[in-house]
C-alpha positions in Angstrom: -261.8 21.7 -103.7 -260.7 25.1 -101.4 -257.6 23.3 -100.2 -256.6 21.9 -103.8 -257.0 25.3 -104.9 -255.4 26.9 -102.1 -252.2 24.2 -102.4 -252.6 25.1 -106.4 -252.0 28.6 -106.1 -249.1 28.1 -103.1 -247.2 26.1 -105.9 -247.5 29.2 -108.3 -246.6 31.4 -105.8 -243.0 29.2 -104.8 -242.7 28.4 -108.5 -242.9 32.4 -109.6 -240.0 33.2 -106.6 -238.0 30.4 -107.5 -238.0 31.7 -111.1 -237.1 35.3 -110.2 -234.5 33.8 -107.8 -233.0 31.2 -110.9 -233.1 34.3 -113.0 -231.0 36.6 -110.8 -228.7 33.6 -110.4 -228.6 33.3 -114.3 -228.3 37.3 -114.7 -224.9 37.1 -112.3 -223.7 33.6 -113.5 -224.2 35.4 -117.2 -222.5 38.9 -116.6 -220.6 39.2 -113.1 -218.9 41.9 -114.4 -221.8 44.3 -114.8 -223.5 43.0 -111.9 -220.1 43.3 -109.5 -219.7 47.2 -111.4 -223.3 47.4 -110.1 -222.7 46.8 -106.9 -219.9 48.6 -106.4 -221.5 51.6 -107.5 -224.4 51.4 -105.4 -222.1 51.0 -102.2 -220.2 54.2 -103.1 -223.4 56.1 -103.3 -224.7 54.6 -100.2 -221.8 55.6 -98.5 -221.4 59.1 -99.9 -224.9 59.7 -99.2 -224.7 58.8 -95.3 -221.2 59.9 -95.0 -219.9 63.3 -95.6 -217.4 66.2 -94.8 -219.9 69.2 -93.7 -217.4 71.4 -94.1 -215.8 70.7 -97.5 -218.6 68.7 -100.3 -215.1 66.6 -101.6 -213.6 66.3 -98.8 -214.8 62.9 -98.1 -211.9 60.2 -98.9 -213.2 56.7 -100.2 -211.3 53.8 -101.4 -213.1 50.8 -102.7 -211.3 47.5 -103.8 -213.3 45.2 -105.1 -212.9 41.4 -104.7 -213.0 39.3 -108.4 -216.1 40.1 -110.2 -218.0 36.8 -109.6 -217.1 37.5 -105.4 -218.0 41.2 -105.9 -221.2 40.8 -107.8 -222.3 38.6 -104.6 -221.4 41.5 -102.1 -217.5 40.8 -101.3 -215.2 43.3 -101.4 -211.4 43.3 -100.3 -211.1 46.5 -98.8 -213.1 50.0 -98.0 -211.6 53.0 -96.3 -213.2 55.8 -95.4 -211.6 59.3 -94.0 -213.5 62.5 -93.3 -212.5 65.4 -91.1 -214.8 66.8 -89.7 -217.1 63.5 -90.6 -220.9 63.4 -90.1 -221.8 59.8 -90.3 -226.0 60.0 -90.3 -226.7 61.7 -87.3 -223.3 61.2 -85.6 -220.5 64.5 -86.0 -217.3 63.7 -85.3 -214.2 66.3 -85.8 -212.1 63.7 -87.6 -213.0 59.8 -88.7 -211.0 56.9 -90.0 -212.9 53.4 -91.2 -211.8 50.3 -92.9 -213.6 47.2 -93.7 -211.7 44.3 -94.6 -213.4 41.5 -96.8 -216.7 43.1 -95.6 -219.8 40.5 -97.5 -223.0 43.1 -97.9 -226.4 42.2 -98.5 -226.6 42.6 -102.3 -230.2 43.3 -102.5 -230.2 45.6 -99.8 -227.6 47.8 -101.3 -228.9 47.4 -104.9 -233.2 47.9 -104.4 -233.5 49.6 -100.8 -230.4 51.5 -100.4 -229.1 50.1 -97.2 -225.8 49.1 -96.1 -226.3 45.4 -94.5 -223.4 43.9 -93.4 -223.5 40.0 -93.6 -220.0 39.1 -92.5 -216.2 41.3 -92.3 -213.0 39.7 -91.6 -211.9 43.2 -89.9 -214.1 46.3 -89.1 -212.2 49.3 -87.0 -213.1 52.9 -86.7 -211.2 55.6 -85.1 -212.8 59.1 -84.4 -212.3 62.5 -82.3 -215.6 64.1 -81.0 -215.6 67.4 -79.2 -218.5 68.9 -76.6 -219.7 70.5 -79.6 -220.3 67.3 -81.6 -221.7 65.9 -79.0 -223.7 68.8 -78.3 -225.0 68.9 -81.8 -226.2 65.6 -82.0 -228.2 65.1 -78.4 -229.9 68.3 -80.4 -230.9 66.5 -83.1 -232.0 63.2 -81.3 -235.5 62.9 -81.2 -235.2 61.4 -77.3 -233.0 64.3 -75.9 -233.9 67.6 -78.4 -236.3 68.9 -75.5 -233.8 68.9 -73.3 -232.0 71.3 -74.8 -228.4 70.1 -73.5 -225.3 71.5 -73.2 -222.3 69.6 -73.4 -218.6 70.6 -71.4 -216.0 68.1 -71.4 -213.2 69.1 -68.8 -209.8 68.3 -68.2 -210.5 65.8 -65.7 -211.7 63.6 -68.6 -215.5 64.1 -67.5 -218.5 64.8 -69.9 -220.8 67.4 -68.1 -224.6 68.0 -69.5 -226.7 70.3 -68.4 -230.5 70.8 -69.9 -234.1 70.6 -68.9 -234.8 67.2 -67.9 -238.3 66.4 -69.2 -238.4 62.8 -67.9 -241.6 62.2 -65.3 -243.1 65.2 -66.0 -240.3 66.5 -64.1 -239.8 69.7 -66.5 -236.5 71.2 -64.1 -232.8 72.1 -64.7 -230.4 69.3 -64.5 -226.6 68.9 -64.9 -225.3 65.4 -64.9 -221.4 64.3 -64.2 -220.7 61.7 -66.7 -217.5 59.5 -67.9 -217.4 58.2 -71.8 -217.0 54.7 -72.1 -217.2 51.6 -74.7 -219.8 49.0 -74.7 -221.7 45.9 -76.5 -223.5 48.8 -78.3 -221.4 51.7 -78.7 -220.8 54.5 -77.0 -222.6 55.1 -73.3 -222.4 58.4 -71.1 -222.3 56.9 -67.5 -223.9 59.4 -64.7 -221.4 59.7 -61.5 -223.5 62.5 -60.3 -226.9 64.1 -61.1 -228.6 67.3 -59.8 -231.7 68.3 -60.9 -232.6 71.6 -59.1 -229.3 71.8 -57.6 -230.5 68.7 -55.3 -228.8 65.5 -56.0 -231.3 63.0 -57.5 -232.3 59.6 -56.5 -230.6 56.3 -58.0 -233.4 55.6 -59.7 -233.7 58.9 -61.7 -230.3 58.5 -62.6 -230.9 55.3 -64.2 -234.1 56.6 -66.0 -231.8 59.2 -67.6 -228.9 57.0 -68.5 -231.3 54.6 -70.1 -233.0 57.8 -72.1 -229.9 59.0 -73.6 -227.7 56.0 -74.6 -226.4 55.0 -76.4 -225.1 58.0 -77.6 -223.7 56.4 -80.7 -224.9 53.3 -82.2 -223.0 50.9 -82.6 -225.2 50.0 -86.1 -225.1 53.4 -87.1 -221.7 53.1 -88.2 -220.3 52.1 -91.5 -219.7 48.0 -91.4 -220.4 47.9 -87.7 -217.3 48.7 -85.9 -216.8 47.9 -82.7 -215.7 50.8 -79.8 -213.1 48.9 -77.4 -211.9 52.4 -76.0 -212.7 55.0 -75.3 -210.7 58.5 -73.9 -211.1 62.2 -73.0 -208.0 64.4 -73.0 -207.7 68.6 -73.5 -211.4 68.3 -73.9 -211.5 65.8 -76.8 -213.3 62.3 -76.9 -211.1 59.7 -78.6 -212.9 56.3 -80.4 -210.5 53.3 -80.6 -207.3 55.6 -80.7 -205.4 56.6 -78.1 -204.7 60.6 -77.8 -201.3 62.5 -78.8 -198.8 62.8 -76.3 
């Protein structure tokens, strides 16, 4: 009798979700319009709200194209754009941005009842962006990992990336400065350490691979809008450039 009971209220459980699932199906089959004019809406709000132009409150550039109504009511779109400059993209400042999604498919239920930006699929995702030592500088400040450390960012015209804090790691609780070179990976955006001091004494390998694995990535990869991939990455006249090479 406990299992037939148990089975009995599993099958009201599946049957309830399917119905809610047939319904939502029904509800989009019914009106795609509103539901794609839904949608759209909410990814425009999700994006304003994690993107913005700190500077100027309209200086944020968005252009959304929707795909037809039945595609976009499902989460397709055929194109998004985004410009900013200066950009803050969640916790990542940047001095100038440029984003486009082509055909990007989004997680509608994500976007419409938990506010998130879920990227399922996208034909194309690039992002180009500029970031100075004071962007930098700003966010290693506001990461909860590195705001101890209170870090100081220089980036010379040898094309290096020069921090210099308190390193807190092991209890260690002495002034650093770490030689560094920008560069892509699977993840995002890694500071590499050439050379480390702490106390003005050059620290062990070991060290220098506790502190590379403490700060990086230094931007996430999935922090960024339609999860762009960084294929370059470089440093002239004291300026990082994302995925675009620097003026001549």
């Amino acid at each position: 009798m406990v299992l037939f009971a148990g089975g009995d209220l599993s099958m009201r459980v599946w049957s309830s979700l399917l119905l809610s699932v047939l319904g939502f199906a029904l509800t989009v089959m019914a009106n795609p319009s509103q539901q794609a004019q839904q949608v759209a809406k909410a990814l425009e709000q999700v994006l304003r709200r994690d993107i913005a132009n700190p500077k100027d409150p309209n200086g944020l550039h968005l252009r959304i194209v929707p795909a037809s109504p039945e595609e976009t009511a499902k989460g397709k779109f055929q194109l998004v754009e985004i410009e900013a400059k200066p950009a803050r993209i969640r916790g990542i400042y940047l001095r100038e941005v440029r984003a486009r999604a082509v055909e990007p498919v989004l997680e509608v239920s994500a976007l419409l009842e938990r506010g998130k930006l879920r990227t399922l699929s996208v034909k194309e995702s690039t992002l180009q962006g500029v970031m100075d030592a004071e962007s930098l500088e700003r966010m290693l400040a506001e990461l909860k990992a590195t705001k101890n450390m209170r870090i100081k960012v220089q980036v010379t015209n040898e094309g290096k990336v020069v921090l210099q804090g308190i390193l807190t790691l092991l209890r260690i609780n002495n002034p650093f400065e770490a030689v560094c070179r920008a560069e892509p990976g699977e993840g995002g955006l890694y500071l590499r350490i050439e050379e480390l001091r702490v106390n003005n004494v050059s620290a062990p390998a070991f060290l220098i691979t506790r502190l590379e694995n403490h700060i990086n990535p230094v931007v996430e990869r999935k922090d960024l809008p339609f999860n762009p991939e960084i294929k370059s990455v470089h440093i002239r006249d004291g300026l990082i450039y994302i995925n675009m090479k620097p003026p001549k």
